[in-house]
N, C-alpha and C positions, 0 to 999 in steps of 0.2 A: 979490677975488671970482673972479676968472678964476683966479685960481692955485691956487685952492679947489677950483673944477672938474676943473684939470687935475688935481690931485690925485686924485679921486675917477676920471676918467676911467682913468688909469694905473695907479691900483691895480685896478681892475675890466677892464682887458685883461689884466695881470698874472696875474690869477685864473682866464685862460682857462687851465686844462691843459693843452696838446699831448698829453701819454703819455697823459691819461687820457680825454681827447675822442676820441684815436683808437682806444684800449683799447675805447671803445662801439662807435665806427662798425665797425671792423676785425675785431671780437669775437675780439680777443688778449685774454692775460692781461691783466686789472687790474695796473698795476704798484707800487699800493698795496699790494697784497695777494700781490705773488708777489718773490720776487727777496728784495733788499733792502728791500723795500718803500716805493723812494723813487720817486716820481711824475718821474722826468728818463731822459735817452737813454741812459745806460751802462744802466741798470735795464732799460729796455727792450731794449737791443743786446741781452743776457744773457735774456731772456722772451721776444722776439720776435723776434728778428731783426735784421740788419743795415739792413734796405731800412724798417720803421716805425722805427728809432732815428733814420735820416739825415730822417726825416719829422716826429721830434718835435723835432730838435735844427731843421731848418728855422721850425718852428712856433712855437717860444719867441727864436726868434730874430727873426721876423716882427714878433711883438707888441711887442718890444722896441722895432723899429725905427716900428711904426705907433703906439706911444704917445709915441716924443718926436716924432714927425712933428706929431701932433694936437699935443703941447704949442707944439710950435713955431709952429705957425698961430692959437695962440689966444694968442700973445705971450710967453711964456716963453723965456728966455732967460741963458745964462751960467750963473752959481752955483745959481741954482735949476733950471734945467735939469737940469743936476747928480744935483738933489737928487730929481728925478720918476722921474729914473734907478733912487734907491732904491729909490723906492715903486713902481717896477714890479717891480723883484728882491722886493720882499715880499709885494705880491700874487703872484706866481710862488710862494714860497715858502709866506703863506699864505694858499691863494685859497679865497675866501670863498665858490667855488661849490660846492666839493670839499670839505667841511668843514676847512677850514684845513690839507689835509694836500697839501703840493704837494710841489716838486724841492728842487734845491739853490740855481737862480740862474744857475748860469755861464753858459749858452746866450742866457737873457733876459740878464742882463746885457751882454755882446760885441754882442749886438742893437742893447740899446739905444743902446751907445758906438759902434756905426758911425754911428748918428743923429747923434747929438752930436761926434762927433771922428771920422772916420775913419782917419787918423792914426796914434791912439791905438790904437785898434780891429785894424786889423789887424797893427800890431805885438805887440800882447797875443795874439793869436790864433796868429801865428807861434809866441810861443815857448809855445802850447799845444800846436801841432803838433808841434814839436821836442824836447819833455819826454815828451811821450805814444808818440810814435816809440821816444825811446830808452830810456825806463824800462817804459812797456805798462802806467802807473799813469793811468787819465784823472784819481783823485785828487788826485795829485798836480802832475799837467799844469794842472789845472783851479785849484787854490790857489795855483802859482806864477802863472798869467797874468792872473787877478784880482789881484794884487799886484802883476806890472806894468801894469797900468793905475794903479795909482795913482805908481807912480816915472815911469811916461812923460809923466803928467800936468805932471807935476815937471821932469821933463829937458826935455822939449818947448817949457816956457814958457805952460802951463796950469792954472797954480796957482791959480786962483780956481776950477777945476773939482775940484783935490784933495782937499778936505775930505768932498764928498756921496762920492765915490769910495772916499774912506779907510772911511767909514760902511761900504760897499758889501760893501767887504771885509773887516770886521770879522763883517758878517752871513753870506756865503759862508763864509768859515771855520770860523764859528760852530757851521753846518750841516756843516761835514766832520768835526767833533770825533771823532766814531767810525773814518771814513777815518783820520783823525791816530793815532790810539791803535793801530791795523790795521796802519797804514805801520811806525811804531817797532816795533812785537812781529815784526814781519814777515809777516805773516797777509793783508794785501791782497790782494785779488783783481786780476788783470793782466784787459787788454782783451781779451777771448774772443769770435770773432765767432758765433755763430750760424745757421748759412746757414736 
C-alpha cells in the first residue's frame, strides 16, 4: 500500500513542470509552444535565456531529489527505489498537469539519482559536463550520461538498482529519437546561450 502511494506521489511531483510553471510566473515564452517545443532547459536556454534555463534545470532537479526523499521516509528502498526513480522521469515527461506534454527527463532524472546514489549521480553528471563542453550537443551529453548511470550502477556494485535505471534510459532515449536522427544527418542544434 505504501508503495502505491509512493507511486502516485512521485508521479505527481514528476508532473510539476519547472519550464512551464515558470514560463506562467516569469511570462517567458511557453516552451511548449516555442523553440522545440519541449517543456526542459535547453528549450528554455534557446526561448529564454540562460538565467530561467539554470532555474528550470534547478527545479526538475529539486523534484527529483524531493520525490525519492518522500519515498524514502515512507519506506521504500533499493530496487524499488529504483524503480519511483522512473516514475518520476515519467511524470516529468508526461505530467498530468500540463496535458501530458512535458521534458525529456534528464535534469529529473540526475535529481532523483543524487537521492538515491550520489555516487552515481555525480559521476553521470560529470561526463554530461565533459560531452557537453566538448561537442556543444546537450543531446547528446544528455543520452551518454543517462547511460552512464546505468554502467556505473554496474561498475560500482549496484546492480539491483540496474534494471529500474535501464527502464530509465530506454524512456530518455526514447524521447531523444528526433535529437538521434538531427545528430546522424548532422542538423543538431549546439548549445547557444541567450543572454
Amino acid at each position: 500500500m505504501l508503495t502505491f502511494i509512493a507511486v502516485i506521489i512521485c508521479y505527481l511531483i514528476g508532473s510539476l513542470s519547472s519550464a512551464t510553471i515558470l514560463s506562467k510566473i516569469l511570462n517567458t515564452p511557453d516552451p511548449r509552444k516555442e523553440g522545440s517545443g519541449n517543456a526542459g532547459a535547453t528549450n528554455v536556454l534557446r526561448t529564454a535565456g540562460k538565467k530561467i534555463a539554470a532555474y528550470t534545470v534547478i527545479g526538475d532537479a529539486a523534484k527529483g531529489i524531493i520525490a525519492i526523499i518522500i519515498a524514502r521516509i515512507l519506506g521504500v528502498h533499493g530496487a524499488a527505489l529504483a524503480l519511483l526513480l522512473f516514475i518520476v522521469v515519467l511524470g516529468h515527461i508526461f505530467p498530468v498537469f500540463f496535458k501530458f506534454k512535458g521534458g525529456k527527463g534528464v535534469a529529473t532524472a540526475l535529481g532523483s539519482m543524487l537521492a538515491l546514489n550520489p555516487i552515481i549521480a555525480l559521476a553521470s553528471i560529470i561526463v554530461w559536463v565533459v560531452i557537453a563542453y566538448i561537442t556543444r550537443y546537450a543531446s547528446l551529453a544528455s543520452i551518454i550520461a543517462i547511460i552512464a548511470n546505468v554502467v556505473f550502477s554496474i561498475a560500482f556494485g549496484y546492480a539491483d538498482i540496474a534494471f529500474p535505471l535501464l527502464l530509465t534510459a530506454i524512456l530518455i532515449v526514447w524521447k531523444h529519437k528526433a535529437n538521434i536522427e538531427r545528430l546522424i544527418a548532422g542538423k543538431e542544434s549546439k548549445i547557444k546561450i541567450k543572454m
